[in-house]
C-alpha positions as CSV (number, residue, x, y, z in Angstrom):
1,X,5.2,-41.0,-10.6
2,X,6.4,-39.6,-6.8
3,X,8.8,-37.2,-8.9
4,X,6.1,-35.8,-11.1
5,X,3.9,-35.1,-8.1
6,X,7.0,-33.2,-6.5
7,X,7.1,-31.5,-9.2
8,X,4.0,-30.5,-9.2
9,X,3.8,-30.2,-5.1
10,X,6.7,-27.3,-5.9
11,X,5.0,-25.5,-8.7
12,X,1.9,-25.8,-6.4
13,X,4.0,-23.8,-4.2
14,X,5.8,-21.3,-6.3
15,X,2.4,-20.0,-7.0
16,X,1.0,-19.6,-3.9
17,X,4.3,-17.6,-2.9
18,X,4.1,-15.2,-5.6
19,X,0.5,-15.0,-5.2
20,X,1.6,-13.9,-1.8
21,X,4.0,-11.9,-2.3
22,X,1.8,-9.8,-5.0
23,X,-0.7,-9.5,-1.9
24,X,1.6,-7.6,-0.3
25,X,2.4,-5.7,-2.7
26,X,-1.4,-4.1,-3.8
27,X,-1.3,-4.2,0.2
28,X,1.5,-1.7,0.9
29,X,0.0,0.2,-2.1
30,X,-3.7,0.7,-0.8
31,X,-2.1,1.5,2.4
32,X,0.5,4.3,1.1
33,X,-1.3,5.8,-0.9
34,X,-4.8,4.5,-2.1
35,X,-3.4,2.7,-5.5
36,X,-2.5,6.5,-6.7
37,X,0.5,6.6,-9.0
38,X,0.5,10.4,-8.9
39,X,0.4,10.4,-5.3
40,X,3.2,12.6,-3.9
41,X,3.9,12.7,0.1
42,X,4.6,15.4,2.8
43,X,8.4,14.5,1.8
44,X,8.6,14.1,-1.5
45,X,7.4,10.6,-1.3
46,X,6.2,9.6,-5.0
47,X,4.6,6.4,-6.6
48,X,1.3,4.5,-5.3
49,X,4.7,3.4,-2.9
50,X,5.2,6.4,-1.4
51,X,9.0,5.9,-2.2
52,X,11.8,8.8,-0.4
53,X,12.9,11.0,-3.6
54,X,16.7,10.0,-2.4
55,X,16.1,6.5,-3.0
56,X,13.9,7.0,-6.6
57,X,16.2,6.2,-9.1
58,X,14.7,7.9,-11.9
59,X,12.0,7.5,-14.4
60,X,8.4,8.2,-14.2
61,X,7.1,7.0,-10.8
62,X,3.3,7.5,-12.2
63,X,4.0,4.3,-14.2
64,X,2.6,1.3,-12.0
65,X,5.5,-1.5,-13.4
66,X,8.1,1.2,-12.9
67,X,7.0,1.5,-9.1
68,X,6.7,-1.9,-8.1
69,X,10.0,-2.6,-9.9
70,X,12.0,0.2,-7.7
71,X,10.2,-0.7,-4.5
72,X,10.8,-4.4,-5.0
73,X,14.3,-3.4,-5.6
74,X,14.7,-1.6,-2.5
75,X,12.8,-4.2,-0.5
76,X,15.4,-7.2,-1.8
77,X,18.1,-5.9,0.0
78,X,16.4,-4.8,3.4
79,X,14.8,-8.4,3.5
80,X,18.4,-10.0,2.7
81,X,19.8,-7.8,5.7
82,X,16.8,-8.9,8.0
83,X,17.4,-12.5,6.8
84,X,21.0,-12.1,7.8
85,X,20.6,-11.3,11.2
86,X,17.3,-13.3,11.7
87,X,18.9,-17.3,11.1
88,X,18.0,-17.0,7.8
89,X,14.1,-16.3,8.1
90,X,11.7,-14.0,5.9
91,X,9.7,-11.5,7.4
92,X,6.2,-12.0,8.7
93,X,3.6,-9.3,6.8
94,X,4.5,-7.2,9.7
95,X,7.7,-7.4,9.3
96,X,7.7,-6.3,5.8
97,X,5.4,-3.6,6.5
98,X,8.2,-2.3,9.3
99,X,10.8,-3.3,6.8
100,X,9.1,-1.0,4.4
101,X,8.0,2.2,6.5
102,X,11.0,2.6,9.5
103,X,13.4,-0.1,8.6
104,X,15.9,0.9,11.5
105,X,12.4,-0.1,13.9
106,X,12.0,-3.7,12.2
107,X,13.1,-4.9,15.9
108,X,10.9,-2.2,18.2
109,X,8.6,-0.1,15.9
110,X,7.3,3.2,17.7
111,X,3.6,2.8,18.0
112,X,2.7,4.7,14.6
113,X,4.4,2.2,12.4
114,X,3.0,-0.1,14.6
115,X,-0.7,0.7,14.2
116,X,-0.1,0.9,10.4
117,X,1.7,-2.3,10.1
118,X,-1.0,-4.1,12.0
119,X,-3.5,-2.6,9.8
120,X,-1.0,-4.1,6.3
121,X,-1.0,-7.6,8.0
122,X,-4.5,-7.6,8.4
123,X,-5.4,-6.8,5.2
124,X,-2.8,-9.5,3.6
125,X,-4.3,-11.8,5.5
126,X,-7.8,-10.6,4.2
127,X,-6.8,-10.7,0.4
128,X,-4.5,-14.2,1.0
129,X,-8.4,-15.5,2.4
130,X,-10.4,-14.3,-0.1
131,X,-7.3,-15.7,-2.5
132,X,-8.1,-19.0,-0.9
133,X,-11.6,-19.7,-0.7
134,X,-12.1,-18.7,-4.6
């Protein structure tokens, strides 16, 4: 019986992490570029991401899957870095966003990436809320 509920205790979990993790996700997208998968920035930036062209690998970055799939890509090894030199820890929301935006500032963001990674935490934190109280 105890190892059914563990069971159960960790697929309890597993959700709520992934249900997490997509929050951040649809956050870093409302906040790069409104949800718009033909969005292209002031540097070439392209996807609802907002994604460098030097790190877009190819494909069509107006395809939402193909997006999240390149920036999830590119986000697994900044996180493993930040992991390494931070005993092993994951990033807070505003650590991702930093991660994300100015990863060379992860440690001392300039007060831009600041202001806009305040502004992704908060609204994480709103959609994990309104996630909970459904």
């Amino acid at each position: 019986m105890r190892i059914k509920a563990l069971i159960v205790l960790v697929a309890a979990f597993a959700v709520l992490s992934s249900a997490r993790a997509m929050d951040r996700w649809a956050a870093l997208s409302m906040i790069e570029s409104g949800d718009d998968d033909s969005a292209v920035g002031s540097l070439g930036e392209v996807s609802r991401y907002q994604i460098r062209p030097y790190l877009w690998p190819g494909g069509n970055p107006h395809n939402a899957g193909a997006a999240l799939d390149v920036a999830q890509k590119i986000m697994k090894a900044r996180i493993a870095k930040f992991e390494h030199t931070h005993n092993n820890r994951g990033p807070t929301d505003f650590e991702f966003y930093v991660l994300w935006n100015a990863p060379q500032e992860v440690n001392h963001p300039c007060r831009a990436v600041t202001k806009r990674a305040e502004r992704f935490a908060n609204l994480v934190r709103r959609s994990s809320a309104g996630y909970a109280s459904r």
